[in-house]
C-alpha positions as CSV (number, residue, x, y, z in Angstrom):
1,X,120.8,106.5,124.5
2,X,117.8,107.7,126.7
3,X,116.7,111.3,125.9
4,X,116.8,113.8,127.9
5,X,114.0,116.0,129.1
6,X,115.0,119.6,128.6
7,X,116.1,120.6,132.2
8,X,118.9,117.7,132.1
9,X,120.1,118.8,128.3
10,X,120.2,122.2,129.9
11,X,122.4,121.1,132.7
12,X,124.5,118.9,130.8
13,X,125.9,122.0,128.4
14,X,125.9,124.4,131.2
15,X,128.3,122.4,133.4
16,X,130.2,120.9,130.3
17,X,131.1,124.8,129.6
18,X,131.6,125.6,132.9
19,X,134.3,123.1,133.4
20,X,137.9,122.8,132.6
21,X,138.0,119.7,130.1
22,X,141.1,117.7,129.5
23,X,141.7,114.7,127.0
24,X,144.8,113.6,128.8
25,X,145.4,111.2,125.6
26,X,145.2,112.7,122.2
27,X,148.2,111.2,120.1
28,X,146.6,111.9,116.8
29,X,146.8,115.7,117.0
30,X,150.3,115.5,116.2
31,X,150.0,113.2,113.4
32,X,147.3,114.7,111.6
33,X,149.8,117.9,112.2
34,X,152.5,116.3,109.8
35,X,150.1,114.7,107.6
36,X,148.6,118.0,106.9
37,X,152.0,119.9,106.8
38,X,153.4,117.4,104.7
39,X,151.1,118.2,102.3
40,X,152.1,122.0,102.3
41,X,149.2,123.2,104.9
42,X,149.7,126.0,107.8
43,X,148.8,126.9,110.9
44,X,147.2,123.2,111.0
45,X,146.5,123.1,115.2
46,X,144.7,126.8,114.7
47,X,142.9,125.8,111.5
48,X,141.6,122.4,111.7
49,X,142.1,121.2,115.2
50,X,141.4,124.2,117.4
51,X,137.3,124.6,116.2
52,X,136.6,121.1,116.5
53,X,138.4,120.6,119.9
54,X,136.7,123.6,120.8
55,X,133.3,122.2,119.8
56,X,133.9,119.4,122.3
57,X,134.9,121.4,125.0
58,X,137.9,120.8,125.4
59,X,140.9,122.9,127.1
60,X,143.5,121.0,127.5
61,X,144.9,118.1,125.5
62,X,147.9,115.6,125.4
63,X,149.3,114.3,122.0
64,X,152.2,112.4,121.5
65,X,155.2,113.3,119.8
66,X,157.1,110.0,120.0
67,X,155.3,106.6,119.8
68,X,156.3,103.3,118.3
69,X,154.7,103.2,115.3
70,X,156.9,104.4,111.9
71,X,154.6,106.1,110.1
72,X,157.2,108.6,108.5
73,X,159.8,105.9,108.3
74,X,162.0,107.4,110.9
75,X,164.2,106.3,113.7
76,X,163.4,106.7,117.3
77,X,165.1,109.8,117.9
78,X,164.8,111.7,114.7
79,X,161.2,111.1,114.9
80,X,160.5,112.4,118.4
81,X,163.0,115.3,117.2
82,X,160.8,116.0,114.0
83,X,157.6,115.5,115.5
84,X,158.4,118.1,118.1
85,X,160.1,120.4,115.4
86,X,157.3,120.4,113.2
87,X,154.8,121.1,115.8
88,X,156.9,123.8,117.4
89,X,156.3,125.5,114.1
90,X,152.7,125.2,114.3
91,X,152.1,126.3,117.4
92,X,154.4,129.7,115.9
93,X,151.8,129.7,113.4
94,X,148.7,129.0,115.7
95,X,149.8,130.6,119.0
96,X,146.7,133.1,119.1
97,X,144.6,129.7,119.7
98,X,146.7,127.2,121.1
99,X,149.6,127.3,123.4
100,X,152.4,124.7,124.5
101,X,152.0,123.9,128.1
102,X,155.5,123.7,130.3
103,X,153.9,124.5,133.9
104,X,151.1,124.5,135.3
105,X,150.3,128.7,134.8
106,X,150.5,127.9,131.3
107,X,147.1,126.2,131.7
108,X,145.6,128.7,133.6
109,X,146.7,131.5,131.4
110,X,145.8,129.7,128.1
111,X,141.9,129.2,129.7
112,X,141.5,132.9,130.5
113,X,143.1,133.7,127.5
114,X,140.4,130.9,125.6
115,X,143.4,129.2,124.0
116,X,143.7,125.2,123.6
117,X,146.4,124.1,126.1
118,X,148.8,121.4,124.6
119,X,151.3,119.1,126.2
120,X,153.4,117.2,124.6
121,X,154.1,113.5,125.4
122,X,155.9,110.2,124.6
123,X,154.0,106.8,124.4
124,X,157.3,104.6,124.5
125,X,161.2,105.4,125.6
126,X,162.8,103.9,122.5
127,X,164.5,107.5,121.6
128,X,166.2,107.7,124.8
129,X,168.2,104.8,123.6
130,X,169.8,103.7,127.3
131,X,170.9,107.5,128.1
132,X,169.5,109.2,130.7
133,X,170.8,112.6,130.2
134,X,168.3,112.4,126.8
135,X,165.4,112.7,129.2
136,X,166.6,116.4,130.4
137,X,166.6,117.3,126.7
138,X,163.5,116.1,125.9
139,X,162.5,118.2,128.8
140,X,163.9,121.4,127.4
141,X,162.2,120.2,124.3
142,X,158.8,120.9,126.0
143,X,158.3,116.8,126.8
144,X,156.0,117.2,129.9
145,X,154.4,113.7,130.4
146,X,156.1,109.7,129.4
147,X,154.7,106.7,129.5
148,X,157.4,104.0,130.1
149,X,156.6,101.2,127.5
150,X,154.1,100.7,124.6
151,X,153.1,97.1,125.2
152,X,156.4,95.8,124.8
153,X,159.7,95.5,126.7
154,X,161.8,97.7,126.4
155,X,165.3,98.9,128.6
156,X,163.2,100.7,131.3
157,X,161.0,97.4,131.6
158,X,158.4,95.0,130.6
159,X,154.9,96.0,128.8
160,X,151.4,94.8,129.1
161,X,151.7,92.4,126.4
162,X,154.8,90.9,127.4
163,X,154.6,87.5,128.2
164,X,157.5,87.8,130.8
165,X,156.0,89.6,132.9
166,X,158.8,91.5,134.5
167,X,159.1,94.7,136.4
168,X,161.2,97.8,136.0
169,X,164.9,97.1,135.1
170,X,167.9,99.1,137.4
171,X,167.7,101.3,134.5
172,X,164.4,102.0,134.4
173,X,164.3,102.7,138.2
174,X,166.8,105.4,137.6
175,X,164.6,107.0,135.1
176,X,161.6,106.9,137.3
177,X,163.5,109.2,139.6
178,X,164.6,111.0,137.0
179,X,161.0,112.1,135.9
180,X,160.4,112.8,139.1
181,X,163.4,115.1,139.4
182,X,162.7,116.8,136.2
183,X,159.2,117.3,136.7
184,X,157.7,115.0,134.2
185,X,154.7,113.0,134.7
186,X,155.1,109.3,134.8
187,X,151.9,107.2,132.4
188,X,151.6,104.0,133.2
189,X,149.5,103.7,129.9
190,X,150.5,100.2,127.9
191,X,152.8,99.2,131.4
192,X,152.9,95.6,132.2
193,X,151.7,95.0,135.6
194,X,154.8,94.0,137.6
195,X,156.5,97.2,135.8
196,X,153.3,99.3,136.7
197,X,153.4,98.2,140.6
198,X,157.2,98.7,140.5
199,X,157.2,102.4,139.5
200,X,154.1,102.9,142.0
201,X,156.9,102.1,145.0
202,X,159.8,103.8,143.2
203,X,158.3,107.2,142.6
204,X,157.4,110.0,145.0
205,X,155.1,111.7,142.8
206,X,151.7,110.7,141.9
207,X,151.6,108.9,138.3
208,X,148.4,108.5,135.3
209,X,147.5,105.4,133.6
210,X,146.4,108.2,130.8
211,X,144.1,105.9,128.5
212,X,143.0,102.6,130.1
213,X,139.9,101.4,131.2
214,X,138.7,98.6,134.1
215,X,139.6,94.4,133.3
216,X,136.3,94.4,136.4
217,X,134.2,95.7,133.1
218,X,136.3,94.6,130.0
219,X,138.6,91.5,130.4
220,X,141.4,92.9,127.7
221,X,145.4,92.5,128.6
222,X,145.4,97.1,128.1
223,X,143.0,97.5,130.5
224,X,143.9,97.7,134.3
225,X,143.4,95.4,137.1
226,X,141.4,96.1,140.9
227,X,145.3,95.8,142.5
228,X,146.1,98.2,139.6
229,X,143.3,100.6,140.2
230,X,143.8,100.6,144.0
231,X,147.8,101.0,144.1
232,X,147.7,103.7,141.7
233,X,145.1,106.1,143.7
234,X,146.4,105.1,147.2
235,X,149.5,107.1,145.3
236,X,147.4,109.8,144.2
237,X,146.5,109.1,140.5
238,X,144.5,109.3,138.0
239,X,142.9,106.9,135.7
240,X,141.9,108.4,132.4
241,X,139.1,106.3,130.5
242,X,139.3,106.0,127.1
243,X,137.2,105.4,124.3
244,X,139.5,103.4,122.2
245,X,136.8,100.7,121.2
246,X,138.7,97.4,121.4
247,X,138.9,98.4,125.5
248,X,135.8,99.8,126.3
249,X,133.5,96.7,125.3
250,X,135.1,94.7,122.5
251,X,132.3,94.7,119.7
252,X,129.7,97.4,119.0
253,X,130.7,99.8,122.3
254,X,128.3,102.9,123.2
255,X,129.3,105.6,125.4
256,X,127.1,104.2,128.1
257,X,129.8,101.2,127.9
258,X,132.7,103.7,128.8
259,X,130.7,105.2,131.4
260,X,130.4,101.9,132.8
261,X,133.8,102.1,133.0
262,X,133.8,105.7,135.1
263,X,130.9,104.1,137.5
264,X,133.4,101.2,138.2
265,X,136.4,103.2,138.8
266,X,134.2,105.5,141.2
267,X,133.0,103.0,143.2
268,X,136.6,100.9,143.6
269,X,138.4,104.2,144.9
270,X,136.5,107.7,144.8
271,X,135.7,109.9,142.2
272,X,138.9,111.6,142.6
273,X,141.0,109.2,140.5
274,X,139.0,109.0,137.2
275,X,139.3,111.7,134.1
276,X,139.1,111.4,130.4
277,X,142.2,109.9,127.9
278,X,140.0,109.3,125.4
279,X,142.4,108.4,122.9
280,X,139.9,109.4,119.4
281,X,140.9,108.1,116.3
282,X,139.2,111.4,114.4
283,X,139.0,114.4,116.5
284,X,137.5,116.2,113.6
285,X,134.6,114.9,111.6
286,X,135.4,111.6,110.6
287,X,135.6,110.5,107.2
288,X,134.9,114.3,105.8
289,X,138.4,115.6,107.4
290,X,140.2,112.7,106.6
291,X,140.1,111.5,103.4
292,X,143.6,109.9,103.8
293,X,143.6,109.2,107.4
294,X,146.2,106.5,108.2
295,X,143.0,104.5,109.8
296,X,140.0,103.7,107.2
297,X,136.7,105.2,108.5
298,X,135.1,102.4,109.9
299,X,132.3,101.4,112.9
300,X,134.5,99.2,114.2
301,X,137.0,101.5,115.8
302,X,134.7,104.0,117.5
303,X,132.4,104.1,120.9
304,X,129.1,105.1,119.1
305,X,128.1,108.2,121.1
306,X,131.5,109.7,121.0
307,X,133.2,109.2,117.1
308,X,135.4,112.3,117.3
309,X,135.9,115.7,119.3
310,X,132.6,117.8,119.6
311,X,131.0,114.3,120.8
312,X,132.7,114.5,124.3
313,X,129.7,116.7,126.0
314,X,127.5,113.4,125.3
315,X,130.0,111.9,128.5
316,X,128.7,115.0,130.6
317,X,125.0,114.3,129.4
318,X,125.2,110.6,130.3
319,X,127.4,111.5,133.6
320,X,124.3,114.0,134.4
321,X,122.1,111.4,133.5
322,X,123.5,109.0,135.9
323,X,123.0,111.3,138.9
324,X,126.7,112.4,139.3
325,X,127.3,116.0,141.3
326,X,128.2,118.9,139.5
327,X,131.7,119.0,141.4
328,X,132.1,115.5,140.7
329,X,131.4,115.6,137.2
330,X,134.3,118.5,136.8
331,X,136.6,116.5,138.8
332,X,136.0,114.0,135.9
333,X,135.9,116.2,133.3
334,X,139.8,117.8,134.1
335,X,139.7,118.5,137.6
336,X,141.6,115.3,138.8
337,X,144.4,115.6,136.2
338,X,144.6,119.0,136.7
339,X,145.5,118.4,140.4
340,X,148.4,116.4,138.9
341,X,149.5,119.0,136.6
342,X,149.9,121.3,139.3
343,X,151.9,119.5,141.5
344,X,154.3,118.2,139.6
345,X,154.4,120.8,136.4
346,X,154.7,123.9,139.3
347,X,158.4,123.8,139.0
């Protein structure tokens, strides 16, 4: 990376501290949560998580309490129901530091009150197992943003590795409307494109692609297309980058490569649909804080530049370096999703 003289570093931490920074994709928070509770450990999201999210910058975060993969050998339902039990409990234990978001004012109370705010989210609709009213518990349950498919088909519609290619199912049109009734935000993360364009024309809120980057800059089936890109911020969204190194470059990614990836998304359709999903496989020190992390330490699953949580300023040093605006750089850094928060989490 090119250094900086001492005026830019300046700037860089300055503006990084003065802004509002949201990783709209942090599924691993709640994992490491059970891991490390599991093992008899309290307070896991005050102890562990809040300092090194905190060392990043970083105010408000998304993790995922259901996705697909079985890690604790449980069914769809009982592990979205566990996963949210469990970290119920830890936000009891850690609530001096972190705080569950269910509107909008939650956020701005948990920044003046320097607490982490959390939402919880779903990569994947398997627990709702063809029954809508499931969504308005998981909404009661504090389940604040959902992202309709992980890849695969499933009863709302087709994924992005589907080789169908088909769009939202008369099911999953009713739960578009549904979200949108409730109050959840709609991730088109992982969506197949025929699905993705479908929910665009059904909903009447704005909707995320929370963690994908530009097909323009990396050709991979998770990343999004220019008719994606354009559709979803003619709609008002927000496309949060990710550092998930398989989709920012392929082999050997830096973090100029995923702000490649910002430059391209600015240029298509305005600096107001781009933010940060950064999806980190370690948000604390790597291989020190997880001995027994379900992914090996390795090189090949990190953007060099940004391995974990207190890396993120480096985006705001290379977005500074790159001749971005102040206010544009905090539109980047949280600002855009936080417009979406407000509008649809106000109720």
């Amino acid at each position: 990376m090119v250094k900086f003289c001492k005026e830019e570093e300046e700037k860089a931490i300055a503006l990084h501290k003065k802004a509002i920074v949201v990783d709209a994709c942090s599924p691993l928070i709640s994992w490491d949560v059970r891991r490390r509770r599991n093992k008899g450990e309290k307070a896991v999201l005050k102890n562990i998580l809040f300092p090194e999210m905190r060392k990043g910058g970083v105010d408000v975060a998304v993790t995922t309490v259901y996705d697909p993969f079985p890690l604790f050998g449980e069914p769809d339902v009982i592990s979205a129901l566990e996963t949210i039990s469990v970290m119920s409990l830890d936000l009891d234990e850690s609530c001096d530091k972190v705080t569950l978001v269910l509107t909008a004012r939650d956020i701005e109370k948990a920044n003046k009150e320097g607490k982490l705010a959390l939402l919880f989210g779903f990569q994947g609709l398997p627990p709702l197992k063809g029954r809508l009213s499931y969504l308005r518990i998981f909404y009661q349950l504090g389940v604040r943003i959902i992202q309709l498919t992980y890849n695969e088909r499933n009863e709302v519609g087709d994924g992005c590795a589907e080789r169908s290619k088909g769009g939202l199912s008369n099911f999953g049109i009713r739960v578009v409307e549904e979200l949108n009734r409730l109050g959840i935000i709609i991730d088109l993360s992982h969506v197949g494109e025929a699905t993705f364009m479908d929910t665009l024309e059904v909903s009447k809120e704005p909707v995320i692609a929370s963690h994908s980057n530009s097909c323009a800059v990396f050709d991979h089936f998770r990343n999004l297309s220019v008719e994606q890109i354009k559709a979803l911020a003619e709609k008002g969204g927000v496309v949060g980058v990710t550092a998930y190194s398989p989709i920012v470059k392929g082999v050997n990614p830096t973090i100029e490569d995923l702000i490649d990836h910002i430059d391209y998304i600015t240029k298509l359709v305005g600096v107001n649909h781009v933010g940060l999903g950064l999806d980190l496989i370690y948000y604390t020190n790597g291989p020190d804080l997880y001995p027994d992390s379900y992914v090996p330490w390795t090189e090949e699953i990190i953007t060099k530049g940004i391995e974990d949580a207190p890396k993120i300023p480096n985006i705001t040093e290379g977005l500074v370096r790159r001749g971005y605006s102040d206010r544009d750089i905090e539109k980047i850094l949280g600002g855009n999703f936080l417009r979406i928060f407000e509008k649809i989490l106000a109720r």
